[in-house]
C-alpha positions in Angstrom: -8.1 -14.8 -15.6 -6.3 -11.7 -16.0 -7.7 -8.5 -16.1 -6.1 -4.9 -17.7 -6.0 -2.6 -15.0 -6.2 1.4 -15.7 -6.2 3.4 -12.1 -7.5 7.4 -12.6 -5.1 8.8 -10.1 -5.8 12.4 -8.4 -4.7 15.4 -10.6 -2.5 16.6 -7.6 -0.1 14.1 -7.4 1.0 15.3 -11.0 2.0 18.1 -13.2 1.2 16.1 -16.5 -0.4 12.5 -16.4 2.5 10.0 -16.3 0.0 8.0 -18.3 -0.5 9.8 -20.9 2.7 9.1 -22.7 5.4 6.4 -22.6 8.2 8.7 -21.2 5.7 9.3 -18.4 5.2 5.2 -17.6 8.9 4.8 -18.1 9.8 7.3 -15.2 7.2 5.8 -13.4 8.4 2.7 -14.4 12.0 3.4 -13.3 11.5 5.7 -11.0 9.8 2.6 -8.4 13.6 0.8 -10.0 15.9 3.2 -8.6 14.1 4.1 -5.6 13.8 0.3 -5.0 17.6 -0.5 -5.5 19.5 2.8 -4.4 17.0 3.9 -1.7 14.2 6.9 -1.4 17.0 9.1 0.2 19.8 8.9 -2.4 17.4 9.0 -5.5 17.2 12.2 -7.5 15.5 13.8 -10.9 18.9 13.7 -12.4 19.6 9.7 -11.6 16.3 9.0 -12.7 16.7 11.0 -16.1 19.9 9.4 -17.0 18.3 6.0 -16.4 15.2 7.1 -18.4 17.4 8.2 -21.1 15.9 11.9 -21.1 16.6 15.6 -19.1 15.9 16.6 -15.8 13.8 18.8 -17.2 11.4 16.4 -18.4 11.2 14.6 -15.4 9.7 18.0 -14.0 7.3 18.6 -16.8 5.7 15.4 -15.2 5.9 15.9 -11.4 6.4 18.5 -8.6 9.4 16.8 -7.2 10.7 13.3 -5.8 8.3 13.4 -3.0 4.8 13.3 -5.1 6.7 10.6 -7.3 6.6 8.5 -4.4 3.2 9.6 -3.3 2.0 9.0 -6.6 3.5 5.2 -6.6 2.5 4.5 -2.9 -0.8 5.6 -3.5 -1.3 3.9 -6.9 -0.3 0.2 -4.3 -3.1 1.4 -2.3 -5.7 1.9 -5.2 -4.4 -1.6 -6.6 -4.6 -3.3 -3.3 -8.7 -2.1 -2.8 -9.0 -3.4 -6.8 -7.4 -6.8 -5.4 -9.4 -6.8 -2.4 -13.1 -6.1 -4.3 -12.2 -9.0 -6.5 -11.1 -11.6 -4.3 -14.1 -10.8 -1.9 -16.3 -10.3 -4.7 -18.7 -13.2 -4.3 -17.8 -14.5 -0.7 -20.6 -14.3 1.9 -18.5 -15.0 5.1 -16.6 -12.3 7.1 -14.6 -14.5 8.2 -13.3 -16.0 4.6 -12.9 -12.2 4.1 -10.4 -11.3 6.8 -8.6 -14.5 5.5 -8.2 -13.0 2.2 -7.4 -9.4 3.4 -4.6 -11.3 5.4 -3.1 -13.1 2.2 -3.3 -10.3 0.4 -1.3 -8.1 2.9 1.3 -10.9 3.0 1.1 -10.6 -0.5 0.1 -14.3 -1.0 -2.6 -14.0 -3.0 -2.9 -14.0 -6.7 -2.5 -10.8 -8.7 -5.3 -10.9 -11.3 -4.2 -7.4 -12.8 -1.9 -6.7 -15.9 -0.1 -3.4 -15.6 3.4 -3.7 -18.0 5.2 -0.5 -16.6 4.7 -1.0 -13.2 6.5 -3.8 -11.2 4.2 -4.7 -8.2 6.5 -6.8 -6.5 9.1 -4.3 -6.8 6.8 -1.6 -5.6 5.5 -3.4 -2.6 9.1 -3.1 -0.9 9.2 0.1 -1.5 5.7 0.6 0.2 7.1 -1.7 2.9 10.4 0.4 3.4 9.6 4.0 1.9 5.8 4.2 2.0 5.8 6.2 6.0 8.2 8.7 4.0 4.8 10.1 1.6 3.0 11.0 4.6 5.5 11.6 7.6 6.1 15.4 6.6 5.1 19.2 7.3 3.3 19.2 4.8 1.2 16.3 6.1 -1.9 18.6 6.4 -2.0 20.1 3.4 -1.6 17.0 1.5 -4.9 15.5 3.2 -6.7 18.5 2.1 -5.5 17.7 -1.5 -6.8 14.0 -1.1 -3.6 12.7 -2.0 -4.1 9.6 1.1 -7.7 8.9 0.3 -6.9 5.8 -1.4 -5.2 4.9 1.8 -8.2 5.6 3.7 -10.7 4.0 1.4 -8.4 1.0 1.7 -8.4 0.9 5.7 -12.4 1.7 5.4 -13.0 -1.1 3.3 -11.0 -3.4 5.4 -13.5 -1.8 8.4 -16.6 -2.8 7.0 -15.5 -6.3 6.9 -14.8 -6.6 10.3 -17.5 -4.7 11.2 -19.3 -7.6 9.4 -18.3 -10.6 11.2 -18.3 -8.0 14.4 -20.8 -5.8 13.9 -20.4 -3.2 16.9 -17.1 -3.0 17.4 -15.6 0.0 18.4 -12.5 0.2 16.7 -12.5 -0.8 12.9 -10.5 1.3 11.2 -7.9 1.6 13.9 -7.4 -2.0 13.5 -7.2 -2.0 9.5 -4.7 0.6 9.5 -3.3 -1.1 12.4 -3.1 -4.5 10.4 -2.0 -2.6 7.2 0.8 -1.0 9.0 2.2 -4.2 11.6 2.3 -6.3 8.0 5.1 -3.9 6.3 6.9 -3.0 9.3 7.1 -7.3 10.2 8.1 -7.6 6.9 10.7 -4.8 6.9 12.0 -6.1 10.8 12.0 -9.5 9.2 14.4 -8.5 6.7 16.2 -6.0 8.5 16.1 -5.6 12.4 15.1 -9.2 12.9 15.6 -8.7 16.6 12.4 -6.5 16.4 10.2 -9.7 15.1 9.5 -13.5 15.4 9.9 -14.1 11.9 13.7 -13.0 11.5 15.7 -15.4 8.9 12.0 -17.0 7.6 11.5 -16.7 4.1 7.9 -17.8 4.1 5.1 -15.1 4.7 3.0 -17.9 6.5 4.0 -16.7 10.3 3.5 -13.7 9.5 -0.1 -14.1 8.0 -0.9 -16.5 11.5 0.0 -13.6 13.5 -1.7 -11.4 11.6 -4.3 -13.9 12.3 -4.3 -13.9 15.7 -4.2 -10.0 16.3 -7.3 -9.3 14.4 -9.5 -12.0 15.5 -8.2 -11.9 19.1 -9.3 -8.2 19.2 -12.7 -8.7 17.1 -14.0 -11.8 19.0 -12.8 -9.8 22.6 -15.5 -7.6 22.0 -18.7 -7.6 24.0 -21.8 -5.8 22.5 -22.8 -3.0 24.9 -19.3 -2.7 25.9 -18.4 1.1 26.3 -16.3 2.8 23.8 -13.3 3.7 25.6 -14.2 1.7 28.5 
């Protein structure tokens, strides 16, 4: 079963709701193109108007600049990714089932049960895997908390807390291990396809190594745990 999907995104990522018209999805639509083929670096207002078949101008009338494009598009993969996550957990009672499916679906292995024309989810998960550190690795990094723009980041790692917390309750260190999880799957991924000296899984076109390591970090560190342990200790 498919599902339509329609993701209310924080006012401060935009200038005028992408959304709200079909030149907005198309630069959202080929903005996560270009940036995908020619790279975050080399992409500019002016490619992406060209492509779009309108002015730079336009382009502006929608958002800030290049940056909060690709904070809007990394954190509408993050929004997506909880949706995914609520559904495919929706009705299972074990943690542990749960951490299986958190695991497939940050090896992007599971089923996407979403319908969103504009917007290429495959596409955009290699850019989150090779751009995604650029939305928040900036001076600005402060500031754009305080806006919210990386909640659905957060909510993303907190939801992935509670379920370990589940099949561990006590342990210390949830949400260090979620984002820990979230962040060891894209750079594998982007080792694996680039600096395979850096991984195990260089020249493997299967994601299923990767999802066994996964595997093994989390419940290594989960069922190491001793209740009454102290934090820190």
């Amino acid at each position: 079963m498919e599902l339509q999907l329609q993701i209310k995104m924080n006012p401060a990522l935009f200038v005028r709701d992408p959304e709200s018209t079909e030149l907005g999805r198309n630069i959202i639509r080929d903005g996560i193109k270009m940036i995908h083929e020619i790279g975050f670096e080399d992409f500019t207002f002016k490619k992406l108007a060209n492509q779009v078949g309108t002015t730079e101008a336009s382009i502006y009338r929608y958002f800030e600049n290049k940056h909060r494009l690709l904070t809007y598009i990394t954190t509408w993969f993050w929004t997506w990714l909880e949706y995914q996550l609520i559904f495919h957990t929706n009705n299972i009672k074990e943690p542990a089932e749960k951490i299986n499916i958190i695991i497939k679906l940050l090896t992007f292995q599971a089923a996407d049960q979403f319908i969103l024309e504009h917007i290429d989810k495959n596409v955009l998960h290699q850019i989150v895997i090779s751009e995604g550190d650029k939305s928040y690795l900036t001076k600005h990094v402060t500031e754009d908390n305080k806006a919210m723009l990386f909640k659905p980041y957060k909510d993303l790692c907190h939801r992935i807390a509670e379920v370990f917390l589940e099949y561990k309750p006590g342990f210390p260190f949830p949400h260090s291990l979620g984002s820990t999880v979230i962040e060891t799957a894209h750079h594998q991924l982007y080792f694996k396809d680039h600096l395979p000296r850096l991984t195990d899984f260089g020249g493997v076109k299967s994601s299923k190594p990767l999802a066994d390591f996964l595997h093994h970090l989390i419940f290594s560190a989960l069922d190491s745990f001793k209740k009454g342990k102290a934090k820190g200790s």
